[in-house]
LUMLOPA-765022 format. One line per 8 residues: their letters; for each residue x negated, y negated, z of N, C-alpha, C. Coordinates in pm, 1 decimal. Atoms other than C-alpha are relative to their C-alpha. Layout:
BEGIN
a) X:Y:Z:X:Y:Z:X:Y:Z  ...
//
This chain:
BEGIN
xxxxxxxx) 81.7:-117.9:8.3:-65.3:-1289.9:841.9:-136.4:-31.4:60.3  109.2:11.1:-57.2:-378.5:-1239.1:1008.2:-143.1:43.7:-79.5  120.8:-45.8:69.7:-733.5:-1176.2:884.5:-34.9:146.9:-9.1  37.6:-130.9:-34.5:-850.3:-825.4:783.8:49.9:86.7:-11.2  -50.2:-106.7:127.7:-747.3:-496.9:662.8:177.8:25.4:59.2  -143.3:-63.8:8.9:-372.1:-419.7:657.5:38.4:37.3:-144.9  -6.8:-73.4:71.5:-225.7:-197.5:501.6:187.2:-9.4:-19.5  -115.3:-22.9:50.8:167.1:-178.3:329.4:34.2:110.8:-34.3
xxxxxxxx) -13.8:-134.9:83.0:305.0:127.1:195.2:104.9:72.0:29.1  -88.7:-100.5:-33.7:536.1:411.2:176.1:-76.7:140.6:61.0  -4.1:-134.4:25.2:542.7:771.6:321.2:126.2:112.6:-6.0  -113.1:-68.1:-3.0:768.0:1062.9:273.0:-22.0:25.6:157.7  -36.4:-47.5:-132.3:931.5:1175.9:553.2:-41.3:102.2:82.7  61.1:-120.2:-12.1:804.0:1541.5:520.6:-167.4:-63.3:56.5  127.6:-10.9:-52.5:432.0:1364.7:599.2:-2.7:4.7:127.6  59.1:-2.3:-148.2:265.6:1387.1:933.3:-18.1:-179.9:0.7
xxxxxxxx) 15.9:146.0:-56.2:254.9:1020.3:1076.5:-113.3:-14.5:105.2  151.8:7.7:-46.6:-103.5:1109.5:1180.2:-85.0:-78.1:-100.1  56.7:-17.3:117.6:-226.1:1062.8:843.2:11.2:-159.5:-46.5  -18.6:188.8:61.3:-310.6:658.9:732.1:66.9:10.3:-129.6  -22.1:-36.6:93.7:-134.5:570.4:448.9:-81.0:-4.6:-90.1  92.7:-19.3:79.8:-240.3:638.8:155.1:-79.2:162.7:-51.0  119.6:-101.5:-21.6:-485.8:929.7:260.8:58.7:105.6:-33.0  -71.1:-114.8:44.0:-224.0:1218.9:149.4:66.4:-20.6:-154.4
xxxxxxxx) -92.8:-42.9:94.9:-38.2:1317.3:-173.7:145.1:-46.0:35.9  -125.5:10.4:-78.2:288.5:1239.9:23.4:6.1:-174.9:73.4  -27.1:93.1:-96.0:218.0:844.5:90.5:-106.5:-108.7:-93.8  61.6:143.1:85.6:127.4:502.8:-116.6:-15.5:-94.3:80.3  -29.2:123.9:-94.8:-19.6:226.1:32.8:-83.4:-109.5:-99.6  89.7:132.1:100.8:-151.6:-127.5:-120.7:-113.0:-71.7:117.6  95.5:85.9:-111.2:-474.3:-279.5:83.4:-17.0:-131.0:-83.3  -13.7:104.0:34.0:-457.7:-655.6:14.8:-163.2:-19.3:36.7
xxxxxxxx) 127.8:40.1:-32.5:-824.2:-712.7:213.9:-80.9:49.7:-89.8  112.8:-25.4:96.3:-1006.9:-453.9:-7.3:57.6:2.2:-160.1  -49.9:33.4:128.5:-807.1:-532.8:-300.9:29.1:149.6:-67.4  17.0:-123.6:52.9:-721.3:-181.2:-388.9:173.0:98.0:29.6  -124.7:-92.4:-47.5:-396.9:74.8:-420.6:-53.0:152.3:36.2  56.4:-154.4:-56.3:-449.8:449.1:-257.7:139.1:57.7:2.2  -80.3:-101.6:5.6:-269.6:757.0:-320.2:-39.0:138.3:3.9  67.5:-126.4:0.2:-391.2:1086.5:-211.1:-153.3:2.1:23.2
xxxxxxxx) 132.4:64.7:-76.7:-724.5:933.3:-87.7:-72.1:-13.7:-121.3  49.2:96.2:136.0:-805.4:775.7:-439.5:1.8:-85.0:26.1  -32.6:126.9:-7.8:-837.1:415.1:-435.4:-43.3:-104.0:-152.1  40.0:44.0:139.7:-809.4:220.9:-773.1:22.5:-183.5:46.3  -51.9:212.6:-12.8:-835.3:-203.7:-792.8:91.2:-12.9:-28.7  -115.2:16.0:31.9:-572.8:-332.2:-755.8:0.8:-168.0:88.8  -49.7:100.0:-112.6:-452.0:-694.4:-666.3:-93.6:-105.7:1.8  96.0:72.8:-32.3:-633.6:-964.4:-516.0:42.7:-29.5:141.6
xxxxxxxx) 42.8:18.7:-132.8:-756.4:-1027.2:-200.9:106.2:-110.1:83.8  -119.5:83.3:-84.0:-448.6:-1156.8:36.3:-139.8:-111.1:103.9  79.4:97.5:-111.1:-595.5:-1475.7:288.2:152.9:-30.9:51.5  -111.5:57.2:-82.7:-409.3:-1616.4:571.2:85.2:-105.4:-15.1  -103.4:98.3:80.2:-67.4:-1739.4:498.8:100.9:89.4:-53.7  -78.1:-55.6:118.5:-5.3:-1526.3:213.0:161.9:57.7:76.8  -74.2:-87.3:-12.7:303.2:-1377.0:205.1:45.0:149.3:-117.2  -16.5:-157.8:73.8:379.6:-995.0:49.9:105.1:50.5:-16.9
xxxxxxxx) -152.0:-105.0:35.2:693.4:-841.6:-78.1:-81.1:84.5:-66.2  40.6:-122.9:40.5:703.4:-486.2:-179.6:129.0:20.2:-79.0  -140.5:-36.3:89.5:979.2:-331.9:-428.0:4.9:147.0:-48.6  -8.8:-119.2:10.0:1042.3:15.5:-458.5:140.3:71.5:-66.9  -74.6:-108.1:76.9:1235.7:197.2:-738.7:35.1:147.0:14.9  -29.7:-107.3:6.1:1354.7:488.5:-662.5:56.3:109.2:-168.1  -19.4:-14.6:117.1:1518.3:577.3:-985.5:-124.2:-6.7:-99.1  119.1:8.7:67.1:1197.9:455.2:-1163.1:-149.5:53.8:0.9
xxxxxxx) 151.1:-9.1:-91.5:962.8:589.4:-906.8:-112.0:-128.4:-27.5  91.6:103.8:29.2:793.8:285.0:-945.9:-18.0:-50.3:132.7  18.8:49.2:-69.7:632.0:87.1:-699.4:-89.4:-131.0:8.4  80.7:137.7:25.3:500.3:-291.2:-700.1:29.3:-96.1:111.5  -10.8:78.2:-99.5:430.1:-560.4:-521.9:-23.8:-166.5:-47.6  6.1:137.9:65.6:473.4:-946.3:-537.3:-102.3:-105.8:79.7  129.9:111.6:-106.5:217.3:-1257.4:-418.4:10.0:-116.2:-72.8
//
């Protein structure tokens, strides 16, 4: 991984793929650089700050609607 903001996440299908994730109702994303999850252009702490190396899995429940991530 490289230095600096990336971003992970889901969107529905119905979103526009203009739209970063996150920034809609329709699209979750996890930012590892600013340590934070966004949903609908909220952003709550979340996490800790990924550095180069890390590696990131994601896991997505459907059934549960849940969504997490591992480090």
């Amino acid at each position: 991984m490289s230095d600096g903001r990336i971003k992970i996440g889901w969107m529905l299908s119905a979103a526009s793929p203009d739209n970063e994730l996150g920034n809609t109702d329709q699209s979750w994303a996890y930012d590892g650089h600013f340590e934070e999850k966004v949903h609908a252009n909220v952003c709550d702490n979340y996490g800790k700050r990924w550095q180069i190396g890390d590696i990131v899995g994601v896991f997505l429940d459907i059934q549960d609607r849940t969504i997490s991530k591992f480090d």
